[in-house]
C-alpha positions as CSV (number, residue, x, y, z in Angstrom):
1,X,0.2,21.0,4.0
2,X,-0.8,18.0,5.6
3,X,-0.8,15.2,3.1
4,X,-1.8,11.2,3.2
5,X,-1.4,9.4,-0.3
6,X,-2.1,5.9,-0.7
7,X,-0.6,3.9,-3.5
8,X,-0.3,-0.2,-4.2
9,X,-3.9,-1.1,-4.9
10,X,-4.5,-2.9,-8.3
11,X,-6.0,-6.3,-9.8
12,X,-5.3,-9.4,-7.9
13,X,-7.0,-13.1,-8.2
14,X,-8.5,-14.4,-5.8
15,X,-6.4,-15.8,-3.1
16,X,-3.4,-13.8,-3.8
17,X,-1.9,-11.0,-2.3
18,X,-1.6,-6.6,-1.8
19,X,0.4,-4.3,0.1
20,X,-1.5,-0.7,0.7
21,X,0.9,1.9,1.3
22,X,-0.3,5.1,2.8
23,X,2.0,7.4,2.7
24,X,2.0,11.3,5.5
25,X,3.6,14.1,4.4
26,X,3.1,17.9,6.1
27,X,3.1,15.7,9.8
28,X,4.4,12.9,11.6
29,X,2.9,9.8,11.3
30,X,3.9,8.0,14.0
31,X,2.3,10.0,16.8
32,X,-1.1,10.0,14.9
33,X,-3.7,7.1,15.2
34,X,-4.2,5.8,11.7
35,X,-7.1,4.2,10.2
36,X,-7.6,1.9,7.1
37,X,-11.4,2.2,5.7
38,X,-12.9,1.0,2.4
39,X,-16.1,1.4,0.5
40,X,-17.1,-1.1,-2.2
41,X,-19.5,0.0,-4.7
42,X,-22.8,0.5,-3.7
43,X,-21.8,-0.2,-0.3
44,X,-21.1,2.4,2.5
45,X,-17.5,2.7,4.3
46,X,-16.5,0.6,6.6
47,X,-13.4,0.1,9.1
48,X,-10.7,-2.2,8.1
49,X,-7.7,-1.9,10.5
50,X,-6.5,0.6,12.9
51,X,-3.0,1.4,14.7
52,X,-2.2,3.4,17.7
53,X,0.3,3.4,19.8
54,X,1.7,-0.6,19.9
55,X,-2.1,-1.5,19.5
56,X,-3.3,-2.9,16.1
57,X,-7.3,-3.4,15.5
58,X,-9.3,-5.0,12.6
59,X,-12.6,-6.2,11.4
60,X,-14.1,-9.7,11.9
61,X,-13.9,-9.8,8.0
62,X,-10.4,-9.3,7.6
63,X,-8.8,-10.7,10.9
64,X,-6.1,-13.2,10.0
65,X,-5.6,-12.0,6.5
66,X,-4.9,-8.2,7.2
67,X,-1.3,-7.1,9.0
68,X,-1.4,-3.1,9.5
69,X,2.4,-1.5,10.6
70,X,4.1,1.6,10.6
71,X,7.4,2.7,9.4
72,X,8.4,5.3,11.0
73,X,11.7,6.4,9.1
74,X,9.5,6.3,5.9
75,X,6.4,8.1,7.6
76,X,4.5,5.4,6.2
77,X,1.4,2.7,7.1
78,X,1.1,-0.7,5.8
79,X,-2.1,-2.7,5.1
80,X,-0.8,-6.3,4.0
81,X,-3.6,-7.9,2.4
82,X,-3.2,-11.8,2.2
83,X,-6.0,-14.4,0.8
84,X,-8.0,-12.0,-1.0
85,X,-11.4,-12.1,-1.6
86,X,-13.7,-11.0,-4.1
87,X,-15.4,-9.4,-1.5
88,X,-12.6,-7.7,-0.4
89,X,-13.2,-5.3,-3.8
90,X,-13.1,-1.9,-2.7
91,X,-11.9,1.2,-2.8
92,X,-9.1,1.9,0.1
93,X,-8.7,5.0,2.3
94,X,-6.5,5.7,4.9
95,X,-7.0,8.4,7.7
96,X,-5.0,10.4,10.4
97,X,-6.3,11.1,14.0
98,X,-4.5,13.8,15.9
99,X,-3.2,13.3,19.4
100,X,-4.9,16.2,21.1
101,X,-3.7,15.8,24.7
102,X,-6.1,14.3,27.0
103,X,-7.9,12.9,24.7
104,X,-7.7,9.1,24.1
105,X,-7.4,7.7,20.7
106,X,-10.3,6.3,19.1
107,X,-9.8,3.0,17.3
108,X,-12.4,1.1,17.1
109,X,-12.9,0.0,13.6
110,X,-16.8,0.8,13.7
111,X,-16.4,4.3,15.3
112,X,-12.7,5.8,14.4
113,X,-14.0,7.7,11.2
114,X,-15.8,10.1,13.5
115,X,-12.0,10.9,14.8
116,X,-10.5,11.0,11.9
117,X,-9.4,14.4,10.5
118,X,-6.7,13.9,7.4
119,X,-8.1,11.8,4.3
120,X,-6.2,10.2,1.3
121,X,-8.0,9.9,-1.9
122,X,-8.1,6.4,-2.1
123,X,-6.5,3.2,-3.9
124,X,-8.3,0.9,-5.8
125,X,-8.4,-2.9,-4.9
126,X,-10.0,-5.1,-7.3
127,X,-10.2,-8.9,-6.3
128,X,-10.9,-10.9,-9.7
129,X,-10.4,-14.0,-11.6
């Protein structure tokens, strides 16, 4: 069964730091295109960060304070979250495209969720003082 979990969400203050893990199991990871999202309360998702291939891709909200990576030995993603922001409260998803041959990857941080087939259920981030 093809699995992502995500783990390492919690409180942080303002300014400080997170490191979203995101965790495949059932496939892969490393061939697959893999996209961070989150959805704040009240607010609809959005795209934070994607990886494919070498490439890396984030929103203008979180450029310079996000790093995604992969880890291939652990089957793993990475969303490093430095200088925090309250606004940065949300909960976390990450998502798995397929590579269907022939097909490019899509990884545009406003369009990939329409790519996207494999969902985690999410880890909490919560930017307080």
């Amino acid at each position: 069964q093809l699995q992502l979990v995500e783990s390492g969400g919690g409180l942080v203050q303002p300014g400080g730091s997170l490191r979203l893990s995101c965790a495949a199991s059932g496939f892969t990871l490393n061939y697959y295109t893999i996209g961070w999202f989150r959805q704040a309360p009240g607010k609809e998702r959005e795209g934070v960060s994607c990886i494919s291939d070498g490439s890396t891709y984030y929103a203008d909200s979180v450029k310079g304070r996000f790093t995604i990576s992969r880890d291939n030995a652990k089957n793993t993603v990475y969303l490093q979250m430095n200088n925090l922001k309250p606004e940065d409260t949300a909960v976390y998803y990450c998502a798995a495209q397929p590579p269907y041959v022939g097909v490019p990857a899509l990884c545009s941080v406003t369009d990939m969720a329409y790519a996207m087939e494999y969902w985690g259920k999410g880890a909490l981030v919560t930017v307080s003082s």
